[in-house]
N, CA, C and O atoms as a GROMACS GRO file, in nm:
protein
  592
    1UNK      N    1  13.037   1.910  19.672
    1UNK     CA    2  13.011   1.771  19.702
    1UNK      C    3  13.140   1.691  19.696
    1UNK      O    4  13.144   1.594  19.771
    2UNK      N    5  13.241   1.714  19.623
    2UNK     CA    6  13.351   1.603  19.565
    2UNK      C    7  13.430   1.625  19.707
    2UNK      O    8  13.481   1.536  19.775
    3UNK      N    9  13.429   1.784  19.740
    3UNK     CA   10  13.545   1.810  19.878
    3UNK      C   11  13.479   1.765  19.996
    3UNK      O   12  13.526   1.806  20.102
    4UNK      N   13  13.367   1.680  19.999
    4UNK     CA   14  13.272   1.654  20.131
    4UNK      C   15  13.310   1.580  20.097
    4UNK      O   16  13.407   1.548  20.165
    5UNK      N   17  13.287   1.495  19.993
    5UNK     CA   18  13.286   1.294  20.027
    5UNK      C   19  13.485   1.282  20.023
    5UNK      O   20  13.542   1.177  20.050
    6UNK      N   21  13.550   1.394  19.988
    6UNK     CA   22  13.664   1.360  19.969
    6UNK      C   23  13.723   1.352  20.128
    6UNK      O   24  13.822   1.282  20.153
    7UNK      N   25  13.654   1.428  20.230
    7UNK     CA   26  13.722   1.472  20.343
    7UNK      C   27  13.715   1.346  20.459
    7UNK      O   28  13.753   1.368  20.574
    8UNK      N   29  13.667   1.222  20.422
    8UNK     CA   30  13.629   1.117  20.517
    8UNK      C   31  13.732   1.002  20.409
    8UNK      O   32  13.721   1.010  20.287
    9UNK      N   33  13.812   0.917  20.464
    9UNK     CA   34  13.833   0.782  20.370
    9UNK      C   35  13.700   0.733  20.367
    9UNK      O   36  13.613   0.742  20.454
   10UNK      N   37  13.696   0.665  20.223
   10UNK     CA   38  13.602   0.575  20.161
   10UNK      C   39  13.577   0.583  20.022
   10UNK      O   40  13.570   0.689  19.960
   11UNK      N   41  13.558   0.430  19.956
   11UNK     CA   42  13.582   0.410  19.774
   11UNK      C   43  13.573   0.576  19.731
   11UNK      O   44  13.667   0.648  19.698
   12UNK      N   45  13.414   0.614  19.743
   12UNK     CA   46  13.460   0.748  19.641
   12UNK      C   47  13.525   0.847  19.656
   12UNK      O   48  13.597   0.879  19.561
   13UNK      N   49  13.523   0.957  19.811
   13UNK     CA   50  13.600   1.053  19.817
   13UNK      C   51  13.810   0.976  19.831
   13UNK      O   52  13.905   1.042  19.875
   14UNK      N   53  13.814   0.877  19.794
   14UNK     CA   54  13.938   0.831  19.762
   14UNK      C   55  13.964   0.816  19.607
   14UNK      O   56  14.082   0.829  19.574
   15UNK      N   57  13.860   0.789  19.492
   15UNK     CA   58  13.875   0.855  19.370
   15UNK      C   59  13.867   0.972  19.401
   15UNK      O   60  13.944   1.010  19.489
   16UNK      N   61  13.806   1.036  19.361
   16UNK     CA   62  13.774   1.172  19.398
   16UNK      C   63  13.919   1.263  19.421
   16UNK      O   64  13.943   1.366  19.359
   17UNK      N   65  14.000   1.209  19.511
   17UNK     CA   66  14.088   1.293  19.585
   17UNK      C   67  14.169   1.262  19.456
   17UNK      O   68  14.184   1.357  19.378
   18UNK      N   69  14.217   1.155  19.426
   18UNK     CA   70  14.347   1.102  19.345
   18UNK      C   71  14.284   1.176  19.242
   18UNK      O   72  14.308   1.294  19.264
   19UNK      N   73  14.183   1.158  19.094
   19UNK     CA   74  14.151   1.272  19.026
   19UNK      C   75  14.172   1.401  19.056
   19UNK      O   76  14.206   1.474  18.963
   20UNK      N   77  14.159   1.450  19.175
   20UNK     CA   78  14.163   1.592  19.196
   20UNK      C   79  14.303   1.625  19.220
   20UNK      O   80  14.325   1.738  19.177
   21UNK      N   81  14.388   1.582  19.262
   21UNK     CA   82  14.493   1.520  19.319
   21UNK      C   83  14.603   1.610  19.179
   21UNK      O   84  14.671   1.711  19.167
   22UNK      N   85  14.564   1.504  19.105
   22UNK     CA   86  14.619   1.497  18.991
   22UNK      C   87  14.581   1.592  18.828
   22UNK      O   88  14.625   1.585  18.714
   23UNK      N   89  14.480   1.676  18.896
   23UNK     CA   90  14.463   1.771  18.814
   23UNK      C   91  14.365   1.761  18.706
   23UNK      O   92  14.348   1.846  18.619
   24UNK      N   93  14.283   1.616  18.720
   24UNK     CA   94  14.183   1.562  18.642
   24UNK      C   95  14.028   1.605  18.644
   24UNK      O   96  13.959   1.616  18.746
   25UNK      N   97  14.002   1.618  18.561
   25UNK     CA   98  13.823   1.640  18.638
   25UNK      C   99  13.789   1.510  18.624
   25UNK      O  100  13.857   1.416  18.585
   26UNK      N  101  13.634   1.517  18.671
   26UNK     CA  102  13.590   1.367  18.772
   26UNK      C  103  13.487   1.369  18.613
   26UNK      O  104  13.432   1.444  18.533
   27UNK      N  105  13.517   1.204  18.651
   27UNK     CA  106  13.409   1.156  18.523
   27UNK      C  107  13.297   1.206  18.475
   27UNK      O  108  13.229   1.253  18.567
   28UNK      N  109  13.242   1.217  18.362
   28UNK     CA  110  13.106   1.264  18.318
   28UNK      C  111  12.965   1.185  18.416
   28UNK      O  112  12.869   1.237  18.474
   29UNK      N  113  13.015   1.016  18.396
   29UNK     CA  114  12.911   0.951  18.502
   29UNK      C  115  12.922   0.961  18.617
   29UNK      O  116  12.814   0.958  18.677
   30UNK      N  117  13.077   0.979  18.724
   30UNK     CA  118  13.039   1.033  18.795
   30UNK      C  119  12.972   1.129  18.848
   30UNK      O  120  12.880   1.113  18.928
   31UNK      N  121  13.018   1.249  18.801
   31UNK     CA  122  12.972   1.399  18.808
   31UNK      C  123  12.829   1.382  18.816
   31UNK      O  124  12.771   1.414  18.920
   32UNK      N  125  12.746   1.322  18.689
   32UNK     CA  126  12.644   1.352  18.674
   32UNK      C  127  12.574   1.246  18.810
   32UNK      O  128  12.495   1.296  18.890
   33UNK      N  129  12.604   1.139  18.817
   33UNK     CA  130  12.538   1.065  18.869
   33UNK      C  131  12.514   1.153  19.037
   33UNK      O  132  12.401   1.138  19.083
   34UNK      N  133  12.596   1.224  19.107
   34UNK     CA  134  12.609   1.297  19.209
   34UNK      C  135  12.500   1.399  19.199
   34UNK      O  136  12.420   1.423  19.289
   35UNK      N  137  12.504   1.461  19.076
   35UNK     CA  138  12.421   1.552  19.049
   35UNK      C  139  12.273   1.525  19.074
   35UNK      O  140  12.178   1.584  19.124
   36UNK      N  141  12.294   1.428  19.024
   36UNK     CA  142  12.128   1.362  18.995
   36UNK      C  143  12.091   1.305  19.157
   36UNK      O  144  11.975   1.278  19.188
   37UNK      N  145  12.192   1.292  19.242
   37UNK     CA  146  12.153   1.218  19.368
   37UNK      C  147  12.105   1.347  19.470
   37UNK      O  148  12.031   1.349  19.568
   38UNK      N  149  12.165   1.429  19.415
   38UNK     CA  150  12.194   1.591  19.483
   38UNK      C  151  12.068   1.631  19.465
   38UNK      O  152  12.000   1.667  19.560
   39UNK      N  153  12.035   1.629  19.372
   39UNK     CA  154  11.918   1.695  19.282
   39UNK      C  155  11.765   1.626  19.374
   39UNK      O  156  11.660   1.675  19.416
   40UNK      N  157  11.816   1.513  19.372
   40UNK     CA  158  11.626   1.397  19.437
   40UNK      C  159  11.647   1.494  19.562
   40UNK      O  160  11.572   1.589  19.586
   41UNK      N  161  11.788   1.448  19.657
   41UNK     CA  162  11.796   1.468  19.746
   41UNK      C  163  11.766   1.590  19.856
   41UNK      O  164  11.749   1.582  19.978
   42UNK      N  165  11.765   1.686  19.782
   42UNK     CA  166  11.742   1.857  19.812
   42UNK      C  167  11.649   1.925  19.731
   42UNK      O  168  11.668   2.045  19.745
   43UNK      N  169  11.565   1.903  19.659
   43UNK     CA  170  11.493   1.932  19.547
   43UNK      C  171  11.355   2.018  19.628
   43UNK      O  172  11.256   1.952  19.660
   44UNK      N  173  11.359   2.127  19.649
   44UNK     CA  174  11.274   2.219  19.686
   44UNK      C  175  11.226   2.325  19.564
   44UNK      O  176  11.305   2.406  19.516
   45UNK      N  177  11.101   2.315  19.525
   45UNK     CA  178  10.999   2.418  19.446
   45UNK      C  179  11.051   2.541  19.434
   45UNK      O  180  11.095   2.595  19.333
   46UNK      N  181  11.036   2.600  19.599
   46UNK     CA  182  11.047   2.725  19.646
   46UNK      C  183  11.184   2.789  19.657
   46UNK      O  184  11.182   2.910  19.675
   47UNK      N  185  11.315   2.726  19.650
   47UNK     CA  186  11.439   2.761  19.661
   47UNK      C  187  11.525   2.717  19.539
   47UNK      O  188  11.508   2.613  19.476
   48UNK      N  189  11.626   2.819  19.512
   48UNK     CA  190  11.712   2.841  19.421
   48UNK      C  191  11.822   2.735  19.474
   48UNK      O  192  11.835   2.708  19.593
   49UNK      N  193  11.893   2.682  19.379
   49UNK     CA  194  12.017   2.622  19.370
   49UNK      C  195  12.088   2.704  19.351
   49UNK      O  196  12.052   2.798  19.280
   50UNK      N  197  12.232   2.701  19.415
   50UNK     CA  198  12.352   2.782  19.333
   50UNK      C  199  12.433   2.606  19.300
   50UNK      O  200  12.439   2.515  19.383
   51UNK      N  201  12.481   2.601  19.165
   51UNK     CA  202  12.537   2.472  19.132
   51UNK      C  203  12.708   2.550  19.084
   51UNK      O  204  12.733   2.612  18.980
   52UNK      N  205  12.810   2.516  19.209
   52UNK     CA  206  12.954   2.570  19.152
   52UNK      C  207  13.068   2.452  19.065
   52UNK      O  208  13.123   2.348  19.101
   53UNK      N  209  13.067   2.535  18.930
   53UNK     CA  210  13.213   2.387  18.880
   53UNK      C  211  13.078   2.317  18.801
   53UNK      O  212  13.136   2.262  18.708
   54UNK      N  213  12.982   2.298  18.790
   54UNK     CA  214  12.863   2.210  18.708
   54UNK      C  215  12.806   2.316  18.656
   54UNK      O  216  12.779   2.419  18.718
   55UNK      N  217  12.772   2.283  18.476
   55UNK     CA  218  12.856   2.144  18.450
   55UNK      C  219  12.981   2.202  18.382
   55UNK      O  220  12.987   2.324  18.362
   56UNK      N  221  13.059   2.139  18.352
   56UNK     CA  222  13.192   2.121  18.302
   56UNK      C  223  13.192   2.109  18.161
   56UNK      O  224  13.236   2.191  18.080
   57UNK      N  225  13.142   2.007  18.139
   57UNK     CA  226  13.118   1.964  17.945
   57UNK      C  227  12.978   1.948  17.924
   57UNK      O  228  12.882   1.955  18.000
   58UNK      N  229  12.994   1.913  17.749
   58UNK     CA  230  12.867   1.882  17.747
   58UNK      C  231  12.746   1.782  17.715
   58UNK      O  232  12.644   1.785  17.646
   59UNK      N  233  12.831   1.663  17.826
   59UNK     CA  234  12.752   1.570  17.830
   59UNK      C  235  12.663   1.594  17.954
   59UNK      O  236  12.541   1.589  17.968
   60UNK      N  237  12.775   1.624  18.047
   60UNK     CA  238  12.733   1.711  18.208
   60UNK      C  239  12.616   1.842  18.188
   60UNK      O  240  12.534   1.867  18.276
   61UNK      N  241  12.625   1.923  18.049
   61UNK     CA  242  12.493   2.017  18.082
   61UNK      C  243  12.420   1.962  18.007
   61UNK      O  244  12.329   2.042  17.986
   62UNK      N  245  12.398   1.845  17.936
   62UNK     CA  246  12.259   1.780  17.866
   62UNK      C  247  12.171   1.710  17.991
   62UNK      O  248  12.053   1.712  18.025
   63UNK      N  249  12.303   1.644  18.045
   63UNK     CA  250  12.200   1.565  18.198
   63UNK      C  251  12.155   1.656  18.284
   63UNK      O  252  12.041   1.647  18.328
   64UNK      N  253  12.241   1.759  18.321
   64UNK     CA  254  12.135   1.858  18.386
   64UNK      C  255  12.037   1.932  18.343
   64UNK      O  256  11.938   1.960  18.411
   65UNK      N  257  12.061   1.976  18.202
   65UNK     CA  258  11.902   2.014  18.138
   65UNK      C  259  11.765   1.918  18.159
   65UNK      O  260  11.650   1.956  18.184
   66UNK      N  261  11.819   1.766  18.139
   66UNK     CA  262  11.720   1.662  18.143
   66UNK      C  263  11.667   1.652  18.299
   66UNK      O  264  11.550   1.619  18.318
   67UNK      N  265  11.759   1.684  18.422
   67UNK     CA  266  11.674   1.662  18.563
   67UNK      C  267  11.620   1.792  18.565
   67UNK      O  268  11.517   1.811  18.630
   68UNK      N  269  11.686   1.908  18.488
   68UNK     CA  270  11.614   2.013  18.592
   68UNK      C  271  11.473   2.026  18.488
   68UNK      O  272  11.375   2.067  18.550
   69UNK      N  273  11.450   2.002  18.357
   69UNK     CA  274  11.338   1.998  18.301
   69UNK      C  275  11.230   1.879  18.382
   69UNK      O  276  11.112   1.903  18.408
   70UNK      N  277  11.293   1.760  18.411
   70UNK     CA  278  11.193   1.678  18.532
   70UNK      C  279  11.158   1.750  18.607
   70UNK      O  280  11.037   1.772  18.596
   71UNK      N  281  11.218   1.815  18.702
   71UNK     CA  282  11.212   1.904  18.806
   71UNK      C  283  11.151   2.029  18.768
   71UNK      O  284  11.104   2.091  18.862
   72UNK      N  285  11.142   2.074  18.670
   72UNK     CA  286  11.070   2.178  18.630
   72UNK      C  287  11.153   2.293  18.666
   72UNK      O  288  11.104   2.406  18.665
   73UNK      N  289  11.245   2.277  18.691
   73UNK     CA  290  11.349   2.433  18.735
   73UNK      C  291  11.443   2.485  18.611
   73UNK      O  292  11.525   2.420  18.546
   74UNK      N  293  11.401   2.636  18.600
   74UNK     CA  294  11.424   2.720  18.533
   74UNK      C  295  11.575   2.746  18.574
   74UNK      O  296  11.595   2.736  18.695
   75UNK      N  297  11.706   2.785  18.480
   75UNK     CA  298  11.837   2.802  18.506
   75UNK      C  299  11.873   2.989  18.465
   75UNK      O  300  11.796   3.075  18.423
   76UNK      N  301  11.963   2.994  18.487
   76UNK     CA  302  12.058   3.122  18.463
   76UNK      C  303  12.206   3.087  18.536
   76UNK      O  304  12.226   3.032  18.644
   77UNK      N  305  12.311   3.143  18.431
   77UNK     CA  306  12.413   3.092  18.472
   77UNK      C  307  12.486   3.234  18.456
   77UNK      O  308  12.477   3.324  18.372
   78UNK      N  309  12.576   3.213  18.597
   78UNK     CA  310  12.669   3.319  18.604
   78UNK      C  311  12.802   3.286  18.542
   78UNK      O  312  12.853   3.184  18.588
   79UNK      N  313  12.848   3.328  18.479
   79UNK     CA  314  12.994   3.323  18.417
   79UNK      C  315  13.134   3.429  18.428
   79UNK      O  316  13.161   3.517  18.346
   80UNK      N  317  13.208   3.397  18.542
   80UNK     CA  318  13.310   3.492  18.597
   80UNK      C  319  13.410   3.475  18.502
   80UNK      O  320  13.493   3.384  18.503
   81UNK      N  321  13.404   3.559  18.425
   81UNK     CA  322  13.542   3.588  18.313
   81UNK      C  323  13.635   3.649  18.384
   81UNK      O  324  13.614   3.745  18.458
   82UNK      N  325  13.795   3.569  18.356
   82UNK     CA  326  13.910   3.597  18.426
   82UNK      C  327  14.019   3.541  18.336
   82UNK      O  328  14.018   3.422  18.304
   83UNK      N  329  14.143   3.649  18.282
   83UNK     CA  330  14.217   3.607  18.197
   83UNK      C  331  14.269   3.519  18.236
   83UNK      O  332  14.258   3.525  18.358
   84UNK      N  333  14.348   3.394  18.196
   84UNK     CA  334  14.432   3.253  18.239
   84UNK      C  335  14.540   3.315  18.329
   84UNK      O  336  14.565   3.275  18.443
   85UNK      N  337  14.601   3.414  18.269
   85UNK     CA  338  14.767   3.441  18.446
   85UNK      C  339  14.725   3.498  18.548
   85UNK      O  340  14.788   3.480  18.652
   86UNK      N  341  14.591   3.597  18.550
   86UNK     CA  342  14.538   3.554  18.672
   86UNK      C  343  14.480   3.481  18.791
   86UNK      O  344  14.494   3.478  18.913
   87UNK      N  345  14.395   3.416  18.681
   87UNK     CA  346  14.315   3.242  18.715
   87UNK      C  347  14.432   3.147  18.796
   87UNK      O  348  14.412   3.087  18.901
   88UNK      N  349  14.552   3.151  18.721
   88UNK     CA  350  14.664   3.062  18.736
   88UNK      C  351  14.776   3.125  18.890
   88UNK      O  352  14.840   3.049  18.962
   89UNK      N  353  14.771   3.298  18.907
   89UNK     CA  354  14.775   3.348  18.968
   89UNK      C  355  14.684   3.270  19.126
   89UNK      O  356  14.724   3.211  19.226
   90UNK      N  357  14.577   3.303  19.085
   90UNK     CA  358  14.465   3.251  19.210
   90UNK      C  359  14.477   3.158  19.288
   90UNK      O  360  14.488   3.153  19.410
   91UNK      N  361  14.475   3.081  19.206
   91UNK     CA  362  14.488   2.899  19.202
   91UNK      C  363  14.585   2.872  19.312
   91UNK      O  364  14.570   2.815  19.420
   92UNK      N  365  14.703   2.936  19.248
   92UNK     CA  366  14.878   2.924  19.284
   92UNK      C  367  14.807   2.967  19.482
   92UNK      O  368  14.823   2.890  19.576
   93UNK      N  369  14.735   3.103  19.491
   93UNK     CA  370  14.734   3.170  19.617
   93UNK      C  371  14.663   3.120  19.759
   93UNK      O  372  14.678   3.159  19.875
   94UNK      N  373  14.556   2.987  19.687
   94UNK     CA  374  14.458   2.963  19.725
   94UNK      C  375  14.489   2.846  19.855
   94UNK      O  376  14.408   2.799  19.935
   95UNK      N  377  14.684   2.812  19.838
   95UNK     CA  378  14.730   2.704  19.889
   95UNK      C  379  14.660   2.544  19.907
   95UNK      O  380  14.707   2.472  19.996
   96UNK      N  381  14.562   2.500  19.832
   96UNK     CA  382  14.535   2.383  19.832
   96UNK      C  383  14.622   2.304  19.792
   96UNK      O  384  14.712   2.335  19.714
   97UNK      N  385  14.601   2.161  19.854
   97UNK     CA  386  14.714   2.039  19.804
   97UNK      C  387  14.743   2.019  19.654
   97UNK      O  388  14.854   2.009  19.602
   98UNK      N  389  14.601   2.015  19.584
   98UNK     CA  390  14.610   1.972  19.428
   98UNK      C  391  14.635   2.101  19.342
   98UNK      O  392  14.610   2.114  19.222
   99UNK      N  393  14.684   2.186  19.420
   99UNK     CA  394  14.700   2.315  19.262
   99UNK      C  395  14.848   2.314  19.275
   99UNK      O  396  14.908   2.402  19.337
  100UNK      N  397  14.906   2.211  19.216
  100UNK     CA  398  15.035   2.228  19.196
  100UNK      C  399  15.033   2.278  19.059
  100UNK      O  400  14.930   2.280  18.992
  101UNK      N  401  15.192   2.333  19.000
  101UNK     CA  402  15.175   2.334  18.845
  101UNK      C  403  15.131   2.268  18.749
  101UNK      O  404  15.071   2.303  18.648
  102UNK      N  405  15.174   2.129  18.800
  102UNK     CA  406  15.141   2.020  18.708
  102UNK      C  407  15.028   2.018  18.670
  102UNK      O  408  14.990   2.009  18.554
  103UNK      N  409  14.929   2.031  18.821
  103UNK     CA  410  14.763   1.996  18.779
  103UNK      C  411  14.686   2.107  18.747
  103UNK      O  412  14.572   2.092  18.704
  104UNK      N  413  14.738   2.225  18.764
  104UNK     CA  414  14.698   2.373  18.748
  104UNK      C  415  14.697   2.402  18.583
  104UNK      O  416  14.608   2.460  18.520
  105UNK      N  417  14.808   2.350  18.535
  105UNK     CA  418  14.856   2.365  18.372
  105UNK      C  419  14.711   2.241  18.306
  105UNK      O  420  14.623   2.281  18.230
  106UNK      N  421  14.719   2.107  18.353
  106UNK     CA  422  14.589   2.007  18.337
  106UNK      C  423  14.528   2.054  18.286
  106UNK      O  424  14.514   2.062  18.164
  107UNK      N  425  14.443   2.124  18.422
  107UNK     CA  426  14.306   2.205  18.459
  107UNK      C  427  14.285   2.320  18.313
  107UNK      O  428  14.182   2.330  18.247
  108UNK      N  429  14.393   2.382  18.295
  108UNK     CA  430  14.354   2.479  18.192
  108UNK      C  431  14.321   2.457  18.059
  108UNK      O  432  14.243   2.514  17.982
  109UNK      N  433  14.441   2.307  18.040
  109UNK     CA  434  14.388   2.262  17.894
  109UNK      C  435  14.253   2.194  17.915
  109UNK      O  436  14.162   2.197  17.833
  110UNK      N  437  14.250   2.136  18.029
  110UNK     CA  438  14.076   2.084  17.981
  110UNK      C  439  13.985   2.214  17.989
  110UNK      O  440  13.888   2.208  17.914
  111UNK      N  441  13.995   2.322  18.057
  111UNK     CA  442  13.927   2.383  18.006
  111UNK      C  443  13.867   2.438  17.880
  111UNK      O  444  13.756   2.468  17.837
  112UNK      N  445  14.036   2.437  17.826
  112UNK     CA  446  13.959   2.524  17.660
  112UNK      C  447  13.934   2.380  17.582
  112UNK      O  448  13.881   2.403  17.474
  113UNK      N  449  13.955   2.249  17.602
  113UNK     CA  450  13.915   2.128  17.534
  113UNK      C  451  13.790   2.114  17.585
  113UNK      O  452  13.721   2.081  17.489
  114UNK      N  453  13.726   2.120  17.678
  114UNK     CA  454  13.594   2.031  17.733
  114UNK      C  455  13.507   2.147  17.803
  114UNK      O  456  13.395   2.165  17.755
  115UNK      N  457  13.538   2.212  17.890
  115UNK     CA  458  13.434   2.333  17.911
  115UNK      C  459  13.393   2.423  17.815
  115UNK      O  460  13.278   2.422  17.772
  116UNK      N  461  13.506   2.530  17.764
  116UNK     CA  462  13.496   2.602  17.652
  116UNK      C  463  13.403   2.556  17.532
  116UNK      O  464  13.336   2.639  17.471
  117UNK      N  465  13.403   2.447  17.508
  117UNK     CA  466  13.267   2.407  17.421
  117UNK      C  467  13.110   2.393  17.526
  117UNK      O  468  12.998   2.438  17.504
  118UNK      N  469  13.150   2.333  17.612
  118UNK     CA  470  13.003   2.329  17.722
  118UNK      C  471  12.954   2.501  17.685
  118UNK      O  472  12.850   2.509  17.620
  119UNK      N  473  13.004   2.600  17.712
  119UNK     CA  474  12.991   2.736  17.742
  119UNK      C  475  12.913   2.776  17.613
  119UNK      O  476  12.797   2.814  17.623
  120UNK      N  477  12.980   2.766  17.485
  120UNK     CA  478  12.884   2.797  17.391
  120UNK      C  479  12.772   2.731  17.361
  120UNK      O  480  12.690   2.795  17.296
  121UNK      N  481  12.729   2.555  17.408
  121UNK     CA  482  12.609   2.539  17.399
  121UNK      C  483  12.520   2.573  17.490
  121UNK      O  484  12.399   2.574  17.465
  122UNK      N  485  12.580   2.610  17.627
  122UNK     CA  486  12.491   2.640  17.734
  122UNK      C  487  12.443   2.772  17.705
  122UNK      O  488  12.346   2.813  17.768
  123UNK      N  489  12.504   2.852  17.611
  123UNK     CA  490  12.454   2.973  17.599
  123UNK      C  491  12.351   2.974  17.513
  123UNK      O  492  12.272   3.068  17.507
  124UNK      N  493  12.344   2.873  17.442
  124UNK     CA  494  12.181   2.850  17.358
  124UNK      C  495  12.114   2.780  17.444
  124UNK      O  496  12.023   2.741  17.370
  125UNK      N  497  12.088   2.729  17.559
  125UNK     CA  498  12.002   2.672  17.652
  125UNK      C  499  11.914   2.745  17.775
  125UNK      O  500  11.822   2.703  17.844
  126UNK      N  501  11.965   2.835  17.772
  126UNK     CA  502  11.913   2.908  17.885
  126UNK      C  503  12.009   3.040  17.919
  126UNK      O  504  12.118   3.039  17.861
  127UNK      N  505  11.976   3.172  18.021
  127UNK     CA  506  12.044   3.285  18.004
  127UNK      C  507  12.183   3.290  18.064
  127UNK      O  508  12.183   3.233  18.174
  128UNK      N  509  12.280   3.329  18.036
  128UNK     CA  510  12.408   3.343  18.105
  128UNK      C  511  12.419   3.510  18.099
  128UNK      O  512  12.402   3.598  18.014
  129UNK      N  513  12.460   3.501  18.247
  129UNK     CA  514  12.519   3.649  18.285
  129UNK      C  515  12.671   3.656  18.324
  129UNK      O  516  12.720   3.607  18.425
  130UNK      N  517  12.736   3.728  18.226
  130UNK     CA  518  12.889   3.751  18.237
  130UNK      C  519  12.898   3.829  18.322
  130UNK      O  520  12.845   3.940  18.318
  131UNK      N  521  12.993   3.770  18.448
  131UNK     CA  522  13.097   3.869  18.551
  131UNK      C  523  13.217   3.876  18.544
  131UNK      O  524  13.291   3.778  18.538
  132UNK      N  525  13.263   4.025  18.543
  132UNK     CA  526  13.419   4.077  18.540
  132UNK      C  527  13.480   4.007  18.638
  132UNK      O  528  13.467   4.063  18.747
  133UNK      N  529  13.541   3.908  18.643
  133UNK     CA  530  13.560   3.824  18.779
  133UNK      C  531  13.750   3.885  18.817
  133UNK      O  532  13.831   3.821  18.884
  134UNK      N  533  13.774   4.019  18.750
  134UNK     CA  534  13.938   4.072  18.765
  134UNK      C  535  13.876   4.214  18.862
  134UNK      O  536  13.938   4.318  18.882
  135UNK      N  537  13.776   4.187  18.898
  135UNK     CA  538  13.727   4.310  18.977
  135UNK      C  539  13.760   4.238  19.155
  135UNK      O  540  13.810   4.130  19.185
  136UNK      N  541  13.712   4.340  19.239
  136UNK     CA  542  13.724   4.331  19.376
  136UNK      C  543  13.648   4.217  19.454
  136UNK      O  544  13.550   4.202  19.381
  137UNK      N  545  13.642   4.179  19.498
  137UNK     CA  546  13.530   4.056  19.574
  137UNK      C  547  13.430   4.181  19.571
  137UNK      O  548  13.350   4.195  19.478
  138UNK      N  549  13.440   4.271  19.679
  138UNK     CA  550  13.282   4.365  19.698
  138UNK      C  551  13.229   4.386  19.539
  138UNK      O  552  13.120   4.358  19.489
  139UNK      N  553  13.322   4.431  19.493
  139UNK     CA  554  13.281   4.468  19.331
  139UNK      C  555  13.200   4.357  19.276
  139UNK      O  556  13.085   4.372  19.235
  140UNK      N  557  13.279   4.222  19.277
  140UNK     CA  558  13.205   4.107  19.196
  140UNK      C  559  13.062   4.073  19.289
  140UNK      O  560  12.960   4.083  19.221
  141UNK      N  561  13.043   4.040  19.408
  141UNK     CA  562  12.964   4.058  19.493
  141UNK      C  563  12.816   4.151  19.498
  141UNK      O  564  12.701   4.127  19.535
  142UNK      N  565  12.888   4.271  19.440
  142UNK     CA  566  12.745   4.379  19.385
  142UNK      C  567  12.663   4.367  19.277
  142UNK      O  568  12.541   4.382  19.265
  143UNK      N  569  12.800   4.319  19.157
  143UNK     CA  570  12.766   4.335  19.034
  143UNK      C  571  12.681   4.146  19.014
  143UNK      O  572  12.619   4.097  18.919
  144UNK      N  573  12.717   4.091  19.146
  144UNK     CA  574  12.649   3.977  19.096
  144UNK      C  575  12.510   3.996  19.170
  144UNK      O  576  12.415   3.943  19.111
  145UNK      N  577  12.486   4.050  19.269
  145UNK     CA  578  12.374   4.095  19.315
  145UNK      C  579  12.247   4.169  19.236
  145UNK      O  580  12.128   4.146  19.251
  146UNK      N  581  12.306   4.258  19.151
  146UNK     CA  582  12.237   4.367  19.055
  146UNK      C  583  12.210   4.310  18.959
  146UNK      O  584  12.119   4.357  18.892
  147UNK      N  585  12.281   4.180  18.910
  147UNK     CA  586  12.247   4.095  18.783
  147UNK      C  587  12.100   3.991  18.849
  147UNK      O  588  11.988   4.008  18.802
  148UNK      N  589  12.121   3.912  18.934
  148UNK     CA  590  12.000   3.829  19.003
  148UNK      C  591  11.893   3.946  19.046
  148UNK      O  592  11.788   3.915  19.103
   0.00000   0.00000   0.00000
């Protein structure tokens, strides 16, 4: 969603870009508030969500526990484990505008500050399935297949 509204000028995908820009993640009220618009907006019984990057912390997986319990939808979360000089490796390969060092190095400390805690409460909320994410695309691809 953030790289859709980012790809047109206008107020938000122009935050959006400068946060991303700069190696920031996007506000808790933003984030969530998208989520929640995402959520009315596409909200089918019969079909699975895949939700990528959400949530982040854990103010972001309390609000999504709270719509998807409205919604009545059941979660499982995939979790691609990948040591940091590869991750940082990736990033570097992926040639986007915002993975410079600066915002790449960011990105990692908020990880182990603000996700890294999301991760252990989400793991008391509902099931998480760990993927070797230093394996092959086909590899990760199977092994994420055989887990769903």
């Amino acid at each position: 969603m953030f790289r859709a509204l980012t790809s047109a000028p206008n107020a938000i995908g122009d935050y959006l870009k400068n946060r991303l820009a700069s190696g920031q993640l996007i506000d808790d009220k933003v984030t969530n508030a998208l989520f929640e618009l995402y959520m009315h907006s596409v909200i089918d019984e019969q079909k699975a969500m895949l939700l990528d990057g959400y949530p982040r912390s854990v103010a972001q997986l309390e609000m999504m526990l709270e719509v998807c319990k409205q919604y009545g939808r059941e979660m499982v979360a995939l979790h691609f484990e990948l040591d940091e000089a590869t991750a940082i490796e990736r990033m570097k390969a992926r040639g986007r505008n915002d993975d410079t060092d600066e915002s790449i190095s960011k990105r990692i400390k908020q990880y182990y500050a603000i996700t890294v805690p999301m991760l252990e409460v989400r793991e008391k909320a509902y099931p998480v399935i760990r993927i070797d994410a230093a394996q092959s695309i086909e590899q990760i691809h199977t092994e994420v297949k055989k887990s769903l």
